[in-house]
VOPAGU-2260 file (C-alpha; in pm, 1 decimal, decimal comma):
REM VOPAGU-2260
SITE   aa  ch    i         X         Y         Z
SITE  UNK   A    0    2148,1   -1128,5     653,0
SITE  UNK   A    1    1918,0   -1371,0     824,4
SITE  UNK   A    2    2049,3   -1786,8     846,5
SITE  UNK   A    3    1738,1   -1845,8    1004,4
SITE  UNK   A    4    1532,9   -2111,0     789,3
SITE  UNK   A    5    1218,2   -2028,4     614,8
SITE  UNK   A    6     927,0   -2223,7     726,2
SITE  UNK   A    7     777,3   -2180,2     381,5
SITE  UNK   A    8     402,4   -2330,8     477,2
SITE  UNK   A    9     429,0   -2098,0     748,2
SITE  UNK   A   10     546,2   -1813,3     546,8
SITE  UNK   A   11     224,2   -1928,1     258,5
SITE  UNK   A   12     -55,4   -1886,0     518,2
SITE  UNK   A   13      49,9   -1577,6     743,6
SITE  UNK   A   14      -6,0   -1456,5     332,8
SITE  UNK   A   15    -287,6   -1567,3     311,9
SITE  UNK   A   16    -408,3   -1458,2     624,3
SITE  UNK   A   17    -258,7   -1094,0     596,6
SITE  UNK   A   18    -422,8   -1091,6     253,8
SITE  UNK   A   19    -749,7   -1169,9     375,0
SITE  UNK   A   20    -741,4    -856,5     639,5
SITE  UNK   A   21    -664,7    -632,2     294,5
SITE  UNK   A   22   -1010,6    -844,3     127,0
SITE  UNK   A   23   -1175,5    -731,2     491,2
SITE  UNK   A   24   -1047,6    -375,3     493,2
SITE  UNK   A   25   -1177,5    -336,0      84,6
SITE  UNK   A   26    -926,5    -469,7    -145,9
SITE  UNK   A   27    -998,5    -737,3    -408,8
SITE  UNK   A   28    -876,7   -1069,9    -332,9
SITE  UNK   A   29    -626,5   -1126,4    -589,5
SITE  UNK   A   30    -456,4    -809,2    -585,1
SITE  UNK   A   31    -486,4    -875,9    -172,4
SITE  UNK   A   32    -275,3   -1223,7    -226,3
SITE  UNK   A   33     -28,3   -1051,8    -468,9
SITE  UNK   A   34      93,4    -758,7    -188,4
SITE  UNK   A   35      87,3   -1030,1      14,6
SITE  UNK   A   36     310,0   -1257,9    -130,2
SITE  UNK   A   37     538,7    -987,8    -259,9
SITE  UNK   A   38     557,7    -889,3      97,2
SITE  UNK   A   39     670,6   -1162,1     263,6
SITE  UNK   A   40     940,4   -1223,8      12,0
SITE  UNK   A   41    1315,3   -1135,3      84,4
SITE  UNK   A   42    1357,8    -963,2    -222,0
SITE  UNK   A   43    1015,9    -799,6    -208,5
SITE  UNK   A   44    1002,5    -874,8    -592,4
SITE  UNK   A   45     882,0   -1130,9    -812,0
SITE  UNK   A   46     791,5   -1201,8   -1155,3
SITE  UNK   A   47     446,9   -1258,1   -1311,9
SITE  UNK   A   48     494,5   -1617,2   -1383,3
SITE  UNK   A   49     661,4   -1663,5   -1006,5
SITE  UNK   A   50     374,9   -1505,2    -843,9
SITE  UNK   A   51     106,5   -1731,2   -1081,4
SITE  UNK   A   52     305,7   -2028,0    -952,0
SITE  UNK   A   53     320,3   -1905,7    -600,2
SITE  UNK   A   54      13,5   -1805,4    -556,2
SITE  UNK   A   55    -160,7   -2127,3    -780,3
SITE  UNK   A   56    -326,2   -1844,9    -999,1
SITE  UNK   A   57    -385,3   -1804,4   -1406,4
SITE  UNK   A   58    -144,3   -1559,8   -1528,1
SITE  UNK   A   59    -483,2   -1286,6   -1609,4
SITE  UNK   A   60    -543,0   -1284,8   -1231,0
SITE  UNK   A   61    -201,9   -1197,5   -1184,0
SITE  UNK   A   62    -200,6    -948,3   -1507,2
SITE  UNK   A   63    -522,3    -802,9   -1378,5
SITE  UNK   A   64    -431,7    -755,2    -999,1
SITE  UNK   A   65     -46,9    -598,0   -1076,4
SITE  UNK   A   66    -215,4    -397,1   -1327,2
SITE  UNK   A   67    -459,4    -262,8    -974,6
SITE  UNK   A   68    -189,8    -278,7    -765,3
SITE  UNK   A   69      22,3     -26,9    -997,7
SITE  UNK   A   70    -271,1     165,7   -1048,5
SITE  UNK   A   71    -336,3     266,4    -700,6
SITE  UNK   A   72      60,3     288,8    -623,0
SITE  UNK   A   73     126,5      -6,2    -401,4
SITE  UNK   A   74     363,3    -138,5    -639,2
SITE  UNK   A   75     626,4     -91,8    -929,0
SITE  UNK   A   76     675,7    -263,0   -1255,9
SITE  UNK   A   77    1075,0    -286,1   -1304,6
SITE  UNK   A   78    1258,5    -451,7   -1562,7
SITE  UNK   A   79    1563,2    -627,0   -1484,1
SITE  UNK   A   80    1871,9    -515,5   -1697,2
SITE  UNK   A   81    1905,7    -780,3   -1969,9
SITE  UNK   A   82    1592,0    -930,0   -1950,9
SITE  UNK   A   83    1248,7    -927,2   -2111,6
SITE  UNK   A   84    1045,2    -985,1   -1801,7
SITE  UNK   A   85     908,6    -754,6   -1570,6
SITE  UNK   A   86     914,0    -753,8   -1235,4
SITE  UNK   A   87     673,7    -626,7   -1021,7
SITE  UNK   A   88     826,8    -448,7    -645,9
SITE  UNK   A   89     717,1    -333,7    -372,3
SITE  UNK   A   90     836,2      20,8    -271,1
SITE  UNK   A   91    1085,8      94,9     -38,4
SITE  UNK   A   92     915,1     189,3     306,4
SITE  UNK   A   93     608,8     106,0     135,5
SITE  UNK   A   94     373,1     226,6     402,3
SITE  UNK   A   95     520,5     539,4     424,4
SITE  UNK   A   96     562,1     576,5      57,8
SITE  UNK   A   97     205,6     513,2      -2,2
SITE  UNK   A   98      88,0     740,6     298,2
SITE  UNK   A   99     323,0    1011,7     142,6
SITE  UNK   A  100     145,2     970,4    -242,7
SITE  UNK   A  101    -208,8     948,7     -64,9
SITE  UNK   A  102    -187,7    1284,8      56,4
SITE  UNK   A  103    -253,8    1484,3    -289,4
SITE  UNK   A  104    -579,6    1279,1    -234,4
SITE  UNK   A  105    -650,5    1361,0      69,9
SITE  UNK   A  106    -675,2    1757,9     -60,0
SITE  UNK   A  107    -879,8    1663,6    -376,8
SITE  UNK   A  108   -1129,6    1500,6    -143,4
SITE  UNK   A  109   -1136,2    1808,7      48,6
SITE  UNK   A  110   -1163,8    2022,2    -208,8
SITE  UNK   A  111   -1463,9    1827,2    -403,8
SITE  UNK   A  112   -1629,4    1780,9     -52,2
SITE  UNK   A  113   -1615,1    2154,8     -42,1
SITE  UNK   A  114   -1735,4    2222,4    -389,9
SITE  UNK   A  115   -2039,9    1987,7    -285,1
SITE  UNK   A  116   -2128,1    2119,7      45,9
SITE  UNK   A  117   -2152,9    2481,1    -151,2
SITE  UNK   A  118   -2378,5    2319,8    -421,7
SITE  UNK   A  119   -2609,9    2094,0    -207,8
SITE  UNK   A  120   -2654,8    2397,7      62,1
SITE  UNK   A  121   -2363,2    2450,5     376,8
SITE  UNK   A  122   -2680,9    2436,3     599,3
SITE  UNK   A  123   -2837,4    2148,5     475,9
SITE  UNK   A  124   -2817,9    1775,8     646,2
SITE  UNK   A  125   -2626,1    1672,4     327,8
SITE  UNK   A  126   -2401,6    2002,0     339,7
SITE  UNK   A  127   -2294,9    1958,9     680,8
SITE  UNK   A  128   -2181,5    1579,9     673,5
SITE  UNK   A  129   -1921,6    1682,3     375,5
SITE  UNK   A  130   -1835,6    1990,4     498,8
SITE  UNK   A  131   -1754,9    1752,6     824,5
SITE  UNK   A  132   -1584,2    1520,8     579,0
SITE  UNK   A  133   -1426,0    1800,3     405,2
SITE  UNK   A  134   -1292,0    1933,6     719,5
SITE  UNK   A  135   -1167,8    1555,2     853,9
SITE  UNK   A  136    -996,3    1520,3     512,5
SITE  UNK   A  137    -800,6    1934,3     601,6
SITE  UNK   A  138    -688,0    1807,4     950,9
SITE  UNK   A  139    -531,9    1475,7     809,8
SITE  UNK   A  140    -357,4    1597,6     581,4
SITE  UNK   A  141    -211,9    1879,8     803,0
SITE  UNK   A  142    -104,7    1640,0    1056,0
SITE  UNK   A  143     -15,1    1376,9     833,5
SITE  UNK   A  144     352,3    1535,6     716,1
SITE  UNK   A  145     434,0    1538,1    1077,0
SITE  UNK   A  146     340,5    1181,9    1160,3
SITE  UNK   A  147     555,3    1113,6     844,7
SITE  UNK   A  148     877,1    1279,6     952,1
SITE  UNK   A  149     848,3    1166,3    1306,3
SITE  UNK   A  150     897,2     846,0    1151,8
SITE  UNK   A  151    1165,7     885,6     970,6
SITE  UNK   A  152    1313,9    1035,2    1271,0
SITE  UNK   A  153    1184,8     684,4    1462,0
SITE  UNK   A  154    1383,6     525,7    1185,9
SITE  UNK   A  155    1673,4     721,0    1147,0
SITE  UNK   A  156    1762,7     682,8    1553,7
SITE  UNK   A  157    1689,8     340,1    1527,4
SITE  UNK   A  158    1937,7     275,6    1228,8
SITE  UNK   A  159    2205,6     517,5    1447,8
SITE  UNK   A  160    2145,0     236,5    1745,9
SITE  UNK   A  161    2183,5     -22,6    1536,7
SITE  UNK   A  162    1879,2    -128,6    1572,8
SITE  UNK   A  163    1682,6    -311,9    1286,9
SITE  UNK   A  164    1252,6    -273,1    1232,1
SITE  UNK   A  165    1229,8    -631,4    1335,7
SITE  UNK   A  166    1382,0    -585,0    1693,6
């Protein structure tokens, strides 16, 4: 447990400025704000009404960017026992999580890049850049399982250390 004190207008615009380097990497703004603000919270959860009033947005921008934001696997809906709210999480380890559920995609792509190359002609400009693409999209996700478990192994020996991600 951390005694530090939150600097909470501190906390608000590293938020704001994370979630505006997921608008400049492709990602709408409002789902952007809402990883963002569920990210920098302790719990990593909040409700729909906490992250309208946190993030000084109308309750369908929130409704429209969880719904995104589940779509695409980023986050969970939850409901708390007892209650009629949900709650919208982020996953545990949510990079790797996310890396680990992109990888089916990464062999569609490959697959439909394939198909495509075949159709518009393997020799043809066209042909060539997917089959390229298709090709990238094979050697990711071969390497990618590895890069995965090495870091679980990075986290494991840093958990039998003692050691926490933050250190």
């Amino acid at each position: 447990m951390n005694d530090t004190p939150r600097d909470e207008r501190a906390i608000r615009e590293y938020a704001e400025g994370f979630a505006s380097n997921l608008v400049a990497a492709g990602m709408a703004r409002m789902p952007a704000r809402v990883f963002a603000a569920l990210l920098v919270t302790d719990g990593g959860s909040l409700t729909a009404a906490e992250l309208a009033e946190t993030l000084q947005a109308s309750p369908a921008a929130i409704s429209g960017a969880v719904r995104y934001l589940t779509q695409v696997d980023m986050i969970r809906r939850d409901r708390e026992p007892g209650s009629r709210r949900d709650v919208f999480r982020l996953y545990d380890d949510i990079w790797d999580s996310l890396l680990r559920r992109r990888d089916a995609i990464l062999r569609m792509w490959a697959a439909n890049l394939r198909e495509g190359a075949a159709i518009v002609g393997a020799g043809s400009p066209a042909g060539k850049r997917m089959s390229d693409s298709a090709e990238y999209f094979e050697f990711v996700h071969r390497e990618l399982p590895g890069v995965l478990d090495a870091w679980a192994r990075h986290k494991e020996d840093r958990a039998k250390k003692g050691l926490d991600a933050a250190q």
